[in-house]
C-alpha positions as CSV (number, residue, x, y, z in Angstrom):
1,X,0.0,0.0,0.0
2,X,1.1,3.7,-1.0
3,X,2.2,5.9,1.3
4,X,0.1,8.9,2.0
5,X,1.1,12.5,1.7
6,X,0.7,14.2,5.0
7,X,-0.2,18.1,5.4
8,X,1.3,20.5,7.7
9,X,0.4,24.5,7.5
10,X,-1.5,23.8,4.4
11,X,1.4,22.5,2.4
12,X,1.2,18.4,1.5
13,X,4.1,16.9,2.1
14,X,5.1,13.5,0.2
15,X,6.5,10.0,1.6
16,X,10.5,11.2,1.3
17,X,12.2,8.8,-0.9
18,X,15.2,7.2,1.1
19,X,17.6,5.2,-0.6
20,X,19.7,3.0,1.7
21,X,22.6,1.0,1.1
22,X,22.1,-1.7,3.4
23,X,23.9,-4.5,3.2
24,X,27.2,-5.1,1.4
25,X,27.6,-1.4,1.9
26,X,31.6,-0.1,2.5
27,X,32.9,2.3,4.8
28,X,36.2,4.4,4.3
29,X,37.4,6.8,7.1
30,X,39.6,10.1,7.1
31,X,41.3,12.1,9.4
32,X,41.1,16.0,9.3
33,X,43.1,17.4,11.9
34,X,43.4,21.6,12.9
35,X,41.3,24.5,12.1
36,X,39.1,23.9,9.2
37,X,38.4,27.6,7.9
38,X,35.5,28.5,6.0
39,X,35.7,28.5,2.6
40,X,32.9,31.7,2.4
41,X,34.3,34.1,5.3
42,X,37.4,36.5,4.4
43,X,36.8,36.7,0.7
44,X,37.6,40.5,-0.7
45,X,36.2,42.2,-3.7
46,X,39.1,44.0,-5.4
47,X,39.0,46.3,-8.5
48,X,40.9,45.2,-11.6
49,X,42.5,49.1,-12.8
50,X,45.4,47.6,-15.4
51,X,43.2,48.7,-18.2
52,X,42.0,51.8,-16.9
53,X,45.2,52.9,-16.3
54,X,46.4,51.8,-20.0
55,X,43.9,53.9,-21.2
56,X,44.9,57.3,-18.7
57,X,48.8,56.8,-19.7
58,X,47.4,56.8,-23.4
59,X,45.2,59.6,-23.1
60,X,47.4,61.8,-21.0
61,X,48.9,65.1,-22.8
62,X,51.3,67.0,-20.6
63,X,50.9,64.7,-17.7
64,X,46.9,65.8,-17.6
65,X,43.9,64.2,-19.3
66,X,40.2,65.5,-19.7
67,X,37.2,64.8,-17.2
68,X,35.6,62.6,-20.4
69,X,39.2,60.8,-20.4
70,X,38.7,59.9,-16.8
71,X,35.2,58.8,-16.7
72,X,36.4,56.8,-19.9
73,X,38.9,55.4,-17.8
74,X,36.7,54.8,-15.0
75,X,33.9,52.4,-17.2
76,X,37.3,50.3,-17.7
77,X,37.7,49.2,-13.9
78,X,35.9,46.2,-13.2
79,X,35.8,44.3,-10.0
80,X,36.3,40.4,-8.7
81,X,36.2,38.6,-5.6
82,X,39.3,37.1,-4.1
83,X,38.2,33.8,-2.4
84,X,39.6,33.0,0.9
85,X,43.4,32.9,1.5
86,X,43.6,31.1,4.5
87,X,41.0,28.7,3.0
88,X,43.2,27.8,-0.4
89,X,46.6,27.4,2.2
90,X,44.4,25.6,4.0
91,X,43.4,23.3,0.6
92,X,47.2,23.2,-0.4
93,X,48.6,21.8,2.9
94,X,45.5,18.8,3.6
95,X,44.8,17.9,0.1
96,X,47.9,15.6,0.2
97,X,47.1,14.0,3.6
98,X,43.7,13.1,1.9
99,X,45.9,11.9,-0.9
100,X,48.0,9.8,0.9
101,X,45.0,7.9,3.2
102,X,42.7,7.9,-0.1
103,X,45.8,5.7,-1.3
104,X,45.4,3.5,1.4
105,X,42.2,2.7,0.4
106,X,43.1,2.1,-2.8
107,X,45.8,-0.3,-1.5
108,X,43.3,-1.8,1.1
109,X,40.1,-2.0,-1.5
110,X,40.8,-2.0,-4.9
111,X,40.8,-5.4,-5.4
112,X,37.3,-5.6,-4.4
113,X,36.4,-2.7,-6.9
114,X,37.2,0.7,-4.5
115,X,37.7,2.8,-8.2
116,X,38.0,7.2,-7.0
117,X,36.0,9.7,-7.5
118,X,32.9,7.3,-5.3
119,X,29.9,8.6,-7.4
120,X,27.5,7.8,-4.8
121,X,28.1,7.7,-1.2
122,X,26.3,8.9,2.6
123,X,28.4,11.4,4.2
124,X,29.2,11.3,7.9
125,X,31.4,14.2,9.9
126,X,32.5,14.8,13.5
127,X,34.0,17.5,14.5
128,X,36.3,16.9,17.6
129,X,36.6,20.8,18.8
130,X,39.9,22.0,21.2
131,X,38.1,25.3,22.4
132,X,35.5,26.2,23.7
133,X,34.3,28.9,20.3
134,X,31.0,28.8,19.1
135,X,31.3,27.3,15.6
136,X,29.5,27.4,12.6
137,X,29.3,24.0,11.6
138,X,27.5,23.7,8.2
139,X,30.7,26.5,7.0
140,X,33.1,23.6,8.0
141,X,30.9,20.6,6.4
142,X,31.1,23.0,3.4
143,X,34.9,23.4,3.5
144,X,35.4,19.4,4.0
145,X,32.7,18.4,1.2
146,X,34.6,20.9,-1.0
147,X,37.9,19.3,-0.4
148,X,36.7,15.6,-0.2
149,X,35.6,16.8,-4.6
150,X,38.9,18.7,-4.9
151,X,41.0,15.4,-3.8
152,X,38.6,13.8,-6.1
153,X,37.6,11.3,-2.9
154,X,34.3,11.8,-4.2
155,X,33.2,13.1,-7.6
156,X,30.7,16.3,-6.1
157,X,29.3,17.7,-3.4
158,X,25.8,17.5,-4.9
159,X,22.5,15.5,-2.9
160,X,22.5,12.9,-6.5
161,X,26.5,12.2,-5.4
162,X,26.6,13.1,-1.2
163,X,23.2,11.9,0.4
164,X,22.1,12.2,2.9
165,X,25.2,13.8,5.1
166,X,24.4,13.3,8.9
167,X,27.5,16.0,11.0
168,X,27.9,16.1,14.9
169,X,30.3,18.2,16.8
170,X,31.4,18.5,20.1
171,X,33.5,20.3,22.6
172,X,37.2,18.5,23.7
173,X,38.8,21.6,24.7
174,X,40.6,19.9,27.8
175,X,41.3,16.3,25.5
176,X,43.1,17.6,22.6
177,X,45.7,19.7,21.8
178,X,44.1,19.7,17.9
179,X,40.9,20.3,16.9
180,X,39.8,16.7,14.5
181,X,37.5,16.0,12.1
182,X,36.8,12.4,11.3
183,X,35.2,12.0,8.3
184,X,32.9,8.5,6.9
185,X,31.9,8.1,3.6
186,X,29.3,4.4,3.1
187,X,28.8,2.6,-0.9
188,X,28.4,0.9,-2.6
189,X,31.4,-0.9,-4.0
């Protein structure tokens, strides 16, 4: 027998369509250890000028150029955002410690048909906090999602590849020295 939708504040709501592994499922394990920055907080617009400039260095008679020469100039600047520093260091120094246990794996599992980036998989994250900071949480899931897909541990981030993602997180300021994140990822294989 069907399911039947249910109805709360006027909206029906739908049977949700699980999709579990069950058994004959793997699970693969890696270890995140420091601060995770966020990939969102610290970015920076900046104004690109080289063209602008060009154009007033061009235009410029006697050292001096018109009002019309400058507002020229001006329409030429155009802006970008700088993404994170700390985050891309960040990137740069754990992608090859992901590298170097995602080996393991292969080393441990390949055999049995362990082939990277894992198209389909449930994500599960603790975060093992030394301090006693109030955290963001879903910023840091974002930052380890992103670099699981940049390791190419899994092949995106999307709900089709990375569902459903279960975190937890939890205060060992007086147990560690580091702050950890352990990181599960269940399939198929």
């Amino acid at each position: 027998m069907a399911k039947r939708f249910q109805t709360y504040f006027g909206v029906p709501i739908p049977p949700f369509k699980e999709e579990k592994f069950g058994a004959g499922s793997t699970t693969i394990r890696f270890v995140v250890t420091g601060k995770i920055p966020s990939k969102k907080n610290n970015t920076m617009a900046v104004t690109i000028r080289k063209i602008a400039r060009a154009y007033v260095n061009q235009s410029a008679k006697g050292g001096m150029i018109s009002v019309k020469d400058a507002q020229l100039a001006i329409g030429k600047t155009h802006s970008k955002v700088r993404g994170n520093v700390e985050y891309q260091e960040w990137v740069r120094t754990q992608k090859p410690i992901l590298l170097e246990q995602m080996h393991t794996w292969v080393e441990r599992l390949g055999g049995k048909g362990l082939i990277f980036p894992i198209h389909k998989a449930t994500l599960s994250v603790r975060f093992y906090f030394n301090n006693n900071y109030l955290i963001d949480t879903i910023n840091k899931l974002e930052s380890i999602q992103d670099l699981l897909v940049s390791c190419q541990i899994i092949k995106d981030d999307n709900y089709q590849v990375l569902n459903p993602t279960k975190q937890e997180s939890a205060n060992y300021k007086d147990e560690l020295v580091n702050s950890i994140c352990f990181i599960s990822l269940s399939f198929k294989l």
